[in-house]
C-alpha positions in Angstrom: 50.0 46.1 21.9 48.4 43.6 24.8 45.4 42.0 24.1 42.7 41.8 26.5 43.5 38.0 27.0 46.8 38.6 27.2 47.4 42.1 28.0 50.4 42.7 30.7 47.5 44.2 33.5 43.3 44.2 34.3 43.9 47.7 33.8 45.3 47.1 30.4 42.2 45.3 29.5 40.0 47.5 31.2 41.6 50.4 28.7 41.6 48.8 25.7 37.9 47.7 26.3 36.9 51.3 27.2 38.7 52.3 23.7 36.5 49.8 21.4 33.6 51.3 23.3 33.8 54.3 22.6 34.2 55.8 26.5 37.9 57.6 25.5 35.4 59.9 22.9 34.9 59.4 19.5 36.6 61.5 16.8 34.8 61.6 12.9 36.2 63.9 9.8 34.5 67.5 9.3 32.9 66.5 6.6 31.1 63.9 8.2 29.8 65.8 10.8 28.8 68.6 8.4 26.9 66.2 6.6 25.3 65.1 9.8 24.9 67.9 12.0 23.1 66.5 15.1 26.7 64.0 15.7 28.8 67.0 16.8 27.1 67.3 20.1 28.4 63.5 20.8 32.1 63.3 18.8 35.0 65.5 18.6 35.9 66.4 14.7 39.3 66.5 13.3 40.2 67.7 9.7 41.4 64.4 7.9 41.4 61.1 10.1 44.5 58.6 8.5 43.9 55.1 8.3 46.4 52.2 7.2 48.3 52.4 3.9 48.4 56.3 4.1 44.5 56.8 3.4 41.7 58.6 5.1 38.3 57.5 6.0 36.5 59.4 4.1 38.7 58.1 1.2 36.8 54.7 2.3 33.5 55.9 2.9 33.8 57.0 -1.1 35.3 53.8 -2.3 32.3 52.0 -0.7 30.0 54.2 -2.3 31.9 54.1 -5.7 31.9 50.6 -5.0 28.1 50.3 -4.2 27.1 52.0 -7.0 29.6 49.6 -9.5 27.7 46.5 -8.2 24.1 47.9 -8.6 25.1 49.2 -12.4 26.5 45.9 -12.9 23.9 43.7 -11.5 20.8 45.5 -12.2 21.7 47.3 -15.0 21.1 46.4 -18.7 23.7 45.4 -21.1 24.3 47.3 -23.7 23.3 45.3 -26.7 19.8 45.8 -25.4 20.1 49.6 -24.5 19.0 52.1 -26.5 22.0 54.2 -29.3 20.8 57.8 -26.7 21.5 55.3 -23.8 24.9 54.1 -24.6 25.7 57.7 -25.2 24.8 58.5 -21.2 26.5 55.9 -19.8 29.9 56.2 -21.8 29.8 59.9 -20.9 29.0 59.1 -17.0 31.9 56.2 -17.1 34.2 59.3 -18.5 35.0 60.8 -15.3 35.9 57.6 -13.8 38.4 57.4 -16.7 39.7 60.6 -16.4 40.3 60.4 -12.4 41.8 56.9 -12.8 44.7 58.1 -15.5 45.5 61.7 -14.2 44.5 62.0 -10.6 45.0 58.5 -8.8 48.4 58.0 -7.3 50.5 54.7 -7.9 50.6 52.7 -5.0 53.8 50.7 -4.2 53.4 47.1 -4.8 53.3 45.3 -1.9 55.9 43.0 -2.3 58.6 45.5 -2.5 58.1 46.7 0.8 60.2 43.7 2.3 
């Protein structure tokens, strides 16, 4: 694919620069755009929007949230030696669905390295 410095044409730059921009349209997931209602008068919605390595982007719009909400339990959380026996009890039954999605519903990725 040309680069805008390097691309074969103007015109090759000129389209690639109208893509980054957003002037070709922008497309977003449903679910995005049912969450947000007032977007669909400006993008065009598509059912499930593939990104690299086979995901979606609302697979990465949950990760950062999942990921979000890891740091803040982490860094502003308290430990557990100074939690209360009731309190223990929440969070080991709030970590259990993470458990439960990470052995039975997450798919093994491919190790990189035998991809070669």
């Amino acid at each position: 694919m040309p680069t805008p410095g390097k691309g074969d044409s103007a015109a090759t730059a000129g389209a690639i620069y109208r893509g980054m921009f957003g002037l070709n349209g922008v497309v977003l997931p449903a679910q995005i755009v049912d969450f947000l209602p007032r977007l669909g008068r400006w993008v065009t919605t598509i059912g499930s929007m593939p990104t690299l390595g086979a995901g979606t982007l609302m697979g990465i719009f949950e990760q950062i949230v999942l990921v979000t909400a890891g740091l803040a339990i982490a860094l502003f959380g308290k430990q557990a030696r100074f939690m209360s026996n009731r309190a223990r009890l929440l969070v080991i039954g709030a970590s259990a669905g993470f458990v439960v999605h990470a052995l039975f519903f997450a798919t093994p990725k491919q190790f990189m390295y035998f991809q070669f």
